[in-house]
ROLO-555191 format. One record per residue (C-alpha): x, y, z. Coordinates in steps of 0.001 Angstrom, whole numbers, padded with zeros to 6 digits, always signed. Each point is the difference from the previous one (the first is absolute). Layout:
N
XYZ...
//
This chain:
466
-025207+009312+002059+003125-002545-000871-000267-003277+002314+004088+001165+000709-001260+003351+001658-001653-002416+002600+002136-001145+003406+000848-003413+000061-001107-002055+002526+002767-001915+001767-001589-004093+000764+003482-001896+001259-002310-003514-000511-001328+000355-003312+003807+001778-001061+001301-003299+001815-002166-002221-002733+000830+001968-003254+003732+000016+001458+001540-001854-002912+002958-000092-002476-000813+002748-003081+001199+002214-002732+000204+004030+001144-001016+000580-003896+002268+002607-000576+000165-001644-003266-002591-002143-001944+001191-002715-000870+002652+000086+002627+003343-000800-000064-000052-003850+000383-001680+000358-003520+003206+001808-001580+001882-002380-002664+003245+000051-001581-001866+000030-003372-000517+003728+000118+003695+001385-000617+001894+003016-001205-002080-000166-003178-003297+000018+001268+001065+002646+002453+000940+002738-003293-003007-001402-001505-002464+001342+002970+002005+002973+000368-000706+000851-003793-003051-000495+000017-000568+002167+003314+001683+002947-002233-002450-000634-002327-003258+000113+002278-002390+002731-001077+000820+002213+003253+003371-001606+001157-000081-000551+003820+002320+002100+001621+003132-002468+001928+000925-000681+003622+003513-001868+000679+000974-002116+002995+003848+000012+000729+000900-002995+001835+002634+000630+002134+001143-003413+001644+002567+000370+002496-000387+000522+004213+003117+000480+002421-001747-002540+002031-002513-002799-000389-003614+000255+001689-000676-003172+000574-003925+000207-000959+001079+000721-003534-001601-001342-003008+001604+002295-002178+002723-000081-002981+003242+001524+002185+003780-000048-000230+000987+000045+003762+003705+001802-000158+001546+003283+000741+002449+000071-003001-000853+003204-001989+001796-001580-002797-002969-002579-000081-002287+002833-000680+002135+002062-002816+000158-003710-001974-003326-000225+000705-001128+003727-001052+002192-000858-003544-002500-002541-001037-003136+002226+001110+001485+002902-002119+000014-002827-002996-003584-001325+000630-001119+003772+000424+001946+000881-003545-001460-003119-001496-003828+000698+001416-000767+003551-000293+000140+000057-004134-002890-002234+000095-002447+002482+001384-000839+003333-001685+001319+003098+001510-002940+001681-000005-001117-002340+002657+000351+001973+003722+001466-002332+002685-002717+000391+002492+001041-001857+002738+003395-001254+000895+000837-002357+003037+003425-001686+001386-000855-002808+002311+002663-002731+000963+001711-001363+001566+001118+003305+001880-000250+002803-003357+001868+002624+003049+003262-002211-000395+000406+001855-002660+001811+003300+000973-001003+003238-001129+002955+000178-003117-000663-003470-000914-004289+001091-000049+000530+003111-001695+001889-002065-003050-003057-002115-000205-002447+002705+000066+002152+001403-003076+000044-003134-001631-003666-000151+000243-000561+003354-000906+001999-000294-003727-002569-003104-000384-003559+000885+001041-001964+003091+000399+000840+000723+003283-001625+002818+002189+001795+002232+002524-002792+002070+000811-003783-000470-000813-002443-003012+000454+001860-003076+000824+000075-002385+002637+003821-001225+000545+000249-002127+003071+003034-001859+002114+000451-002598+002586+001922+000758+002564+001895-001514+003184+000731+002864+002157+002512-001888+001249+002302+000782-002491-001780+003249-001342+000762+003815+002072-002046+003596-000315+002392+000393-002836-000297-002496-002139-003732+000306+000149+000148+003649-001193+002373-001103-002673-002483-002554-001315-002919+002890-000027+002546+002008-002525+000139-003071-002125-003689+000142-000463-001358-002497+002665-003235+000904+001660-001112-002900+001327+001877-002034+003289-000876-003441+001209+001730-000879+003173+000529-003724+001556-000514-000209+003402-001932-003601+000671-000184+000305+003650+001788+002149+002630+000007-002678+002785+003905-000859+000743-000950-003354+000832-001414-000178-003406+003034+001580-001613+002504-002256+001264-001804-002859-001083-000553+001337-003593+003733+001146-000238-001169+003855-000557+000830+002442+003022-001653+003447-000598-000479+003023+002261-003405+001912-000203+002315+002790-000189+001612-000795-003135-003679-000274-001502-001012+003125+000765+003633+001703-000937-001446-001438-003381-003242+000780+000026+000054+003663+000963+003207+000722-002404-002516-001272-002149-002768+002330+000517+002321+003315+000239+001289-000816-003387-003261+000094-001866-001049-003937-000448-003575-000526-000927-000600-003048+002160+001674-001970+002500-000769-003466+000804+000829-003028+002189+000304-003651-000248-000884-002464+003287-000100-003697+000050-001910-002125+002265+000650-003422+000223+003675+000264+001380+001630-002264+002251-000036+001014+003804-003077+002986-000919-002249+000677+002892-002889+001763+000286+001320+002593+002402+003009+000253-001899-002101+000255-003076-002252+002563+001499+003279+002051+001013+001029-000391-003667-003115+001745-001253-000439+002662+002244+003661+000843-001175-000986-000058-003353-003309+002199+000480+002401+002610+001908+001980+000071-003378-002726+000880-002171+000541-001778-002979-002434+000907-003058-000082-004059-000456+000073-002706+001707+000682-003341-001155-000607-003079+002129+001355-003383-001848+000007-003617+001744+002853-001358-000375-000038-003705-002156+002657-002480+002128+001406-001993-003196+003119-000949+000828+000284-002382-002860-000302+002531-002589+002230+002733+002105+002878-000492+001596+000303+002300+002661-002916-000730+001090+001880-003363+001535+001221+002333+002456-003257+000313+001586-001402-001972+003046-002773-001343-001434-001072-000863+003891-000185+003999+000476-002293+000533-002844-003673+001398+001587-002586-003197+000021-002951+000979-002693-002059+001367+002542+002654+002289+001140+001067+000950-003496-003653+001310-000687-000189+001936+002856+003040+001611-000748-001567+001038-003174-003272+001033+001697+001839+002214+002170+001679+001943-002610-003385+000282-001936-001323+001572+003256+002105+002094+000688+000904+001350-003137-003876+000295-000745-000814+002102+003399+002982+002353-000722-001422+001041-003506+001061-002356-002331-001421-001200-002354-000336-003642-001281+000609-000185-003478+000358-003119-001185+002275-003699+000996+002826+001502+002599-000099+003766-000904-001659+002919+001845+000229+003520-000722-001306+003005+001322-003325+001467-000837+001862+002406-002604+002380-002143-001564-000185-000298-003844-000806-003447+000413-002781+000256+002068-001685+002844-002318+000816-002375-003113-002017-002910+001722-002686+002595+000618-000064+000783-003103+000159-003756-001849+003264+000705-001521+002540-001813+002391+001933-002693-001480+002400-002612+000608+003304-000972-001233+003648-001633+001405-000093+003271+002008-002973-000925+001791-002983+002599-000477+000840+002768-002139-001746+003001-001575+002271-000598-003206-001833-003188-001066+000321+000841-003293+003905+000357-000875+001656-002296-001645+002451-001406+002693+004236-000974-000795+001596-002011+002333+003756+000363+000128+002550-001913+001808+000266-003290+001216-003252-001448+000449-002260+002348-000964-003200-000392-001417-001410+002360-002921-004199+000384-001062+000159+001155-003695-003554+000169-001391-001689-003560+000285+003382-001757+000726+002423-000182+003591+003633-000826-000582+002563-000673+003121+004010+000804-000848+002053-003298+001783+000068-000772+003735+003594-000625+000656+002520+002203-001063+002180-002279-001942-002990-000354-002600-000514+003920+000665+003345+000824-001415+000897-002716-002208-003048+001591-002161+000972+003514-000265+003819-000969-000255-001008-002057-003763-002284+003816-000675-003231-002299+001020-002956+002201+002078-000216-002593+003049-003350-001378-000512-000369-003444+001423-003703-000550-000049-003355+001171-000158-003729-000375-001493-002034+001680-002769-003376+000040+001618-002909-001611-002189-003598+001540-000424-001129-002117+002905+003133+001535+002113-000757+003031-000628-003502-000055+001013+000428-001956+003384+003215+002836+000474-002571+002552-000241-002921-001622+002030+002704-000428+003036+000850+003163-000127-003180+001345+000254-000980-001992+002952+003545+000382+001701+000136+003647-000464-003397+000847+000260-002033-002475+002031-002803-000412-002552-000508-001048-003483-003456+000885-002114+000308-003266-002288-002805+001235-002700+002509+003318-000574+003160-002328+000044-001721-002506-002060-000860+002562-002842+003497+001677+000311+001347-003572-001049-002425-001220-002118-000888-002835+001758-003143-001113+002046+001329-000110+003814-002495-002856+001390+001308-002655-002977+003180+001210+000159+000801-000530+003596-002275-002385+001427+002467-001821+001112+001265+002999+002213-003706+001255+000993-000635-003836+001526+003489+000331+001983-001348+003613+001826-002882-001449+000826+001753-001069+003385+001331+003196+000315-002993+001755+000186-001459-002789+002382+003015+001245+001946-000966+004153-000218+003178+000744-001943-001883+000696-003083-003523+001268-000963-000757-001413-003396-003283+000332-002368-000656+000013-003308+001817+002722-001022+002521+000764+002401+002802-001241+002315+000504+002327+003236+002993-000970+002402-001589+000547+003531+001888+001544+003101+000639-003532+001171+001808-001218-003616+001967+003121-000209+003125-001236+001893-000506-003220-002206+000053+001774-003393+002872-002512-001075-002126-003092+000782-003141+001618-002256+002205+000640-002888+000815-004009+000164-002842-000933-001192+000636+001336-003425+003883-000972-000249-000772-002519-002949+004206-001120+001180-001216-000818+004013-002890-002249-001505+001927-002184-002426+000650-004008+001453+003886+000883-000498+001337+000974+003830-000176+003810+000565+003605+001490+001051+000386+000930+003336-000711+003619+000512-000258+002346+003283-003407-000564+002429-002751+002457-000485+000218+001211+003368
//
């Protein structure tokens, strides 16, 4: 039996120690590590070279829609705040242009697997202006109607109806992630998001009755003015919903890097001790109503692909989170997104004006990136395993590389040594076993074999581990 089919155990004191700034490895190296020395070139050499793999992978595309009527002021991510459709259309030019210039790359033999629109708000686009996209799309990549696919949206069902949801599900969208972050009021005036339980579940269940695979949720804990009764309130509302899965982020204060974020009290942000037991009531709660913990800040129920994947050792983990479409090839397009072709990640430019200024001289928007080095690829590999999987048989990983584990990482094997004085790990010759007490702490395991976190130079600042 996998160490992940176990039930983690829930310590607030020894979560409290390993409670530190780190890396949620959805990449390895991670982003910090991207350079402006990988460009537009590099990026059609990977992609050629991906064509010419002796099973091409088959593709997944994130579409990054960045504009939101209004600004949440938790936000870390790449949005327009406007209401100007006009924004959008000028916008939804340069895509078309990126899209035109991108798909030739990749064979069209190649299936697009997997397909997600995150944001930003993706539902500010209206159904017309989604439909042209889709089309777009569609005369570019294999796209699938029908069949085996997993095409997923964010949505705010504050701007989304019963409607629009069905309209998406003709489109070919069978996959819905809706933001909620926390029900309280007091919560939601503080955070600048007001949004009714009601116009969740409007969502949700239009959802359902038009044939969606899966329906998930996003909460944050962490927010300014959260208590654990209005927490508690939050969850039970959730459970009611029955979401497929569950996501529970904490949310990184950095107003120095975000600007909304200024609008925030720091004063009303939950002390640490409160902040963990925020979390540790969600992970209760979620866990006695039949969830199941997966992995970081996700939970799914006991059927959910994700949880038979991990069952099965074949979860994986990309800029999606966990996924059981590892192994596509993944194209970012829009402003700011970030693309995995083979060994190599690529990110398109974070501001718009470097966004368009590309495509507008017939340049693919590429900004920077990293082609990953024999030594990158292993250590990608080796965090995956332990992050998806909870346990890593180094003699089997060790011949799969060509390499003899114990030399190769000594280094790393000295550094879990006080791990497994602590009971997150169980370590012997052979094999490395995350424990029911280091499964919550997966990200702080998986540090010890960042060869980027253990160089003199100062690490960047990244979210805490809890």
């Amino acid at each position: 039996m996998r160490t992940t089919t176990t039930i983690p155990e829930f310590d607030p004191d020894l979560i409290a120690r390993y409670d530190v700034a780190g890396p949620r490895y959805t990449s390895y190296p991670t982003a910090p590590q991207f350079h402006a020395g990988f460009n537009e070139a590099a990026l059609r050499a990977v992609a050629k070279a991906s064509n010419e793999e002796p099973v091409p992978r088959p593709l997944s595309l994130y579409v990054h829609v960045p504009f939101c009527f209004s600004p949440c002021f938790y936000c870390g991510c790449t949005r327009v705040i406007t209401r100007e459709m006009s924004k959008a259309d000028h916008y939804l030019e340069r895509l078309y242009r990126e899209i035109a210039l991108t798909g030739p790359l990749f064979d069209r033999d190649r299936p697009l697997q997997q397909l997600h629109f995150g944001g930003g708000t993706p539902n500010f686009l209206d159904l017309p202006r989604m439909t042209a996209l889709i089309e777009t799309l569609k005369q570019h990549f294999s796209y699938r109607e029908h069949g085996e696919r997993e095409y997923g949206i964010e949505i705010d069902p504050r701007f989304a109806d019963g409607d629009y949801v069905r309209g998406l599900a003709a489109l070919g969208f069978n996959r819905i992630s809706v933001g909620i972050q926390d029900f309280d009021p007091a919560v939601q005036v503080a955070v600048n998001r007001i949004q009714s339980v009601e116009q969740t579940r409007d969502v949700l269940v239009a959802a359902r009755d038009s044939g969606y695979g899966s329906a998930s949720v996003d909460l944050i804990y962490g927010l300014p003015k959260q208590t654990m009764d209005g927490f508690a309130r939050t969850l039970d509302e959730v459970i009611a919903l029955a979401p497929d899965r569950v996501a529970v982020y904490g949310y990184a204060h950095l107003p120095s890097l975000f600007k909304a974020q200024r609008q925030i009290n720091a004063d009303e942000l939950p002390d640490a001790s409160t902040r963990l037991a925020l979390f540790g009531l969600a992970f209760k709660k979620l866990c006695e109503a039949g969830y199941i913990y997966v992995g970081m800040d996700h939970f799914a129920r006991a059927g959910d692909e994700l949880v038979q994947a991990q069952r099965a050792g074949t979860l994986q983990r990309n800029f999606q989170g966990y996924s059981t479409h590892g192994d596509c090839d993944i194209i970012g397009l829009g402003v700011s997104a970030i693309s995995r072709i083979g060994d190599s990640y690529s990110q398109n430019a974070r501001d718009l004006i470097g966004y368009e200024a590309a495509l507008e001289n017939g340049r693919i928007p590429v900004a920077r990136g990293i082609e990953l080095d024999e030594d990158d690829v292993i250590r990608r590999a080796l965090i995956g395993e332990l992050m998806c999987h909870g346990e890593l048989d180094m003699v089997r990983f060790g011949e799969r590389h060509r390499l003899m584990f114990a030399d190769a990482f000594a280094d790393e094997l000295e550094r879990l040594k006080a791990l497994a004085a602590d009971g997150l790990i169980v370590m012997d010759a052979t094999k490395i076993f995350v424990t029911a007490r280091g499964r919550l702490l997966l990200r702080n395991i998986a540090m010890c074999f960042d060869a980027y976190l253990n160089t003199p130079a100062e690490s960047p600042r990244y979210s805490r581990t809890i």
